[in-house]
C-alpha positions in Angstrom: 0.0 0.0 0.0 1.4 3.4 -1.1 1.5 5.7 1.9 2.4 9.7 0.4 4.6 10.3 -2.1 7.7 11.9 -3.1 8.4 14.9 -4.9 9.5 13.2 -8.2 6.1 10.6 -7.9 3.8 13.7 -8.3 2.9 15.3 -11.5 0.6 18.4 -12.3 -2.8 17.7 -13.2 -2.9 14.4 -12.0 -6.4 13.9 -9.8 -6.3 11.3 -6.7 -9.3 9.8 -5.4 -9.6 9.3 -1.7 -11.2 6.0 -0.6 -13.3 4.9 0.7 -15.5 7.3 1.5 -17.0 7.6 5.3 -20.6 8.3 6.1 -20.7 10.8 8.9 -22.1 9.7 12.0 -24.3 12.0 14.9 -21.8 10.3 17.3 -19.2 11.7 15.2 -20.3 15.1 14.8 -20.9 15.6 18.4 -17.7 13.8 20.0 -15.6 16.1 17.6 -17.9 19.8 18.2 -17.0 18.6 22.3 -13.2 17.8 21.5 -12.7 21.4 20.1 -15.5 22.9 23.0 -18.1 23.8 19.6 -21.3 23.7 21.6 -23.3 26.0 19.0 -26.8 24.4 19.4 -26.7 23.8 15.5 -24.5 21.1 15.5 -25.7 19.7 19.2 -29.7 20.9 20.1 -31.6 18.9 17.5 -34.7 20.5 18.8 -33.2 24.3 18.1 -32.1 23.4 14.9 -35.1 21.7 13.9 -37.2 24.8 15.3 -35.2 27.8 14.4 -33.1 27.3 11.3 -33.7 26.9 7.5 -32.1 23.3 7.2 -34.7 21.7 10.2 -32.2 19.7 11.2 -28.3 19.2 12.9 -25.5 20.4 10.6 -22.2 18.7 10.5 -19.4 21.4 12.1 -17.5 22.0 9.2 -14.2 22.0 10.7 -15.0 17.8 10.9 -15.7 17.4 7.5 -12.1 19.4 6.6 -10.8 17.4 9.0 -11.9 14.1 7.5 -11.1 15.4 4.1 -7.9 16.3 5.0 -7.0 12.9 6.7 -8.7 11.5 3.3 -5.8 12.3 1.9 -3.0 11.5 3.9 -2.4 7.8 1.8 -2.4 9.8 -1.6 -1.1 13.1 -0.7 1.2 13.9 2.4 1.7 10.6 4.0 5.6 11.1 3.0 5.1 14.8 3.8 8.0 16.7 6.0 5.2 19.2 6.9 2.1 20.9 5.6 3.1 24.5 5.2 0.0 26.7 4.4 -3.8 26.1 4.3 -4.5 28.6 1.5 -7.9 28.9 1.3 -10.9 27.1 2.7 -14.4 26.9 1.5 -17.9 24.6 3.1 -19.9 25.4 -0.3 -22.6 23.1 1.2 -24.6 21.6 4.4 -23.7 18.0 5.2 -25.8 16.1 7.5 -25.6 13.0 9.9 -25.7 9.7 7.6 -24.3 11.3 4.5 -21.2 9.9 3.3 -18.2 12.1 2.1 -15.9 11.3 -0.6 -12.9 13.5 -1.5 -10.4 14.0 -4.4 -7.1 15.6 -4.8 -5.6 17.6 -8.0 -2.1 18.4 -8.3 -2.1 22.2 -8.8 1.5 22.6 -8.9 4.7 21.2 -7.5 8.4 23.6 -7.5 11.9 22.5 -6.5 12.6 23.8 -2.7 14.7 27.2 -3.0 16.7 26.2 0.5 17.0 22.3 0.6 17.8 20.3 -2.8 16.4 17.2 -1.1 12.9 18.4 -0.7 9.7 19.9 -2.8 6.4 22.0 -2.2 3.5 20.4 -3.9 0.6 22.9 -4.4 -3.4 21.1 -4.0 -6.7 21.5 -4.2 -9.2 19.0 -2.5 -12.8 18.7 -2.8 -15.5 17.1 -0.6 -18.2 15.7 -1.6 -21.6 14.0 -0.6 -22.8 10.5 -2.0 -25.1 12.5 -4.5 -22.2 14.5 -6.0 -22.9 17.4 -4.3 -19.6 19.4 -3.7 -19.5 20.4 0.2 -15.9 21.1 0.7 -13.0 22.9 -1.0 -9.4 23.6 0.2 -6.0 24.2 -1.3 -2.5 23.6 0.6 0.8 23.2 0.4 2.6 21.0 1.4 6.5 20.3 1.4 7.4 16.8 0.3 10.6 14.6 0.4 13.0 13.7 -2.8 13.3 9.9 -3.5 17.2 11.3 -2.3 15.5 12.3 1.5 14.1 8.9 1.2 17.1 7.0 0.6 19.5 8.9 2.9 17.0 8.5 5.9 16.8 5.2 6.4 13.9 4.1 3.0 10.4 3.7 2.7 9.7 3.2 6.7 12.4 4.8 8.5 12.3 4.0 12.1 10.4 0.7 11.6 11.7 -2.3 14.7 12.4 -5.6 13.2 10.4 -8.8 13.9 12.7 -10.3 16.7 13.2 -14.1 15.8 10.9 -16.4 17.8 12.7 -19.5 17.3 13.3 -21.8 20.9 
């Protein structure tokens, strides 16, 4: 299984698609709106949002479904990374809801040579979110600096750090 990538494995234009996909869960929603101390009734007081907004129902904090996008993407995108630098823009174009199931997809926007370190690259994305109908709920772009199959090799490979199996024979 392919965990991230290096510099030299990514190429402009090319589109990665996260999976699987995870349906979002009320459980979910709330454990992660108490994590980060969210209590807007919204996302928690099914009775106020069903009473007093225009969706008549919970909506999903959207910091989650970043989140979950952005962890999405970890196997495809920055599981090699040396460090996410900037989270350029970030957009929730749409509601999600408990029991709808997110799906997201990466494009390469751009990638440059690092100006300070030859063993090293920033790769420039864009990632969408989107509901098991199609509908687009999520956008972000980042960058994210990325290792040269050189870093790789002259830290120690693909799993750096990794114990060996010690022998278990009697």
């Amino acid at each position: 299984m392919q965990f991230g990538r290096t510099y030299e494995e990514f190429e402009v234009g090319a589109v990665y698609k996260h999976w699987p996909g995870k349906t979002v869960t009320e459980y979910d929603d709330h454990l992660f709106c108490l994590l980060t101390m969210n209590h807007h009734p919204l996302h928690m007081d099914a009775n106020y949002a069903e009473k007093t907004t225009d969706f008549g129902k919970n909506v999903v904090v959207g910091n989650y479904i970043y989140s979950l996008l952005l962890g999405m993407s970890v196997p495809d995108i920055s599981g090699k990374a040396i460090a996410n630098l900037e989270i350029e823009s970030l957009r929730h174009v749409a509601p999600t809801f408990h029991g709808d199931t997110i799906y997201g997809e990466t494009t390469v926007l751009d990638k440059w040579e690092s100006k300070s370190k030859s063993d090293r690259g920033i790769v420039y994305v864009e990632t969408k979110g989107y509901k098991q109908d199609g509908t687009l709920v999520c956008v972000f772009r980042r960058k994210v600096m990325v290792p040269t199959a050189t870093y790789i090799k002259e830290r120690g490979g693909e799993q750096p750090g990794r114990p060996e199996l010690k022998s278990q024979e009697k």
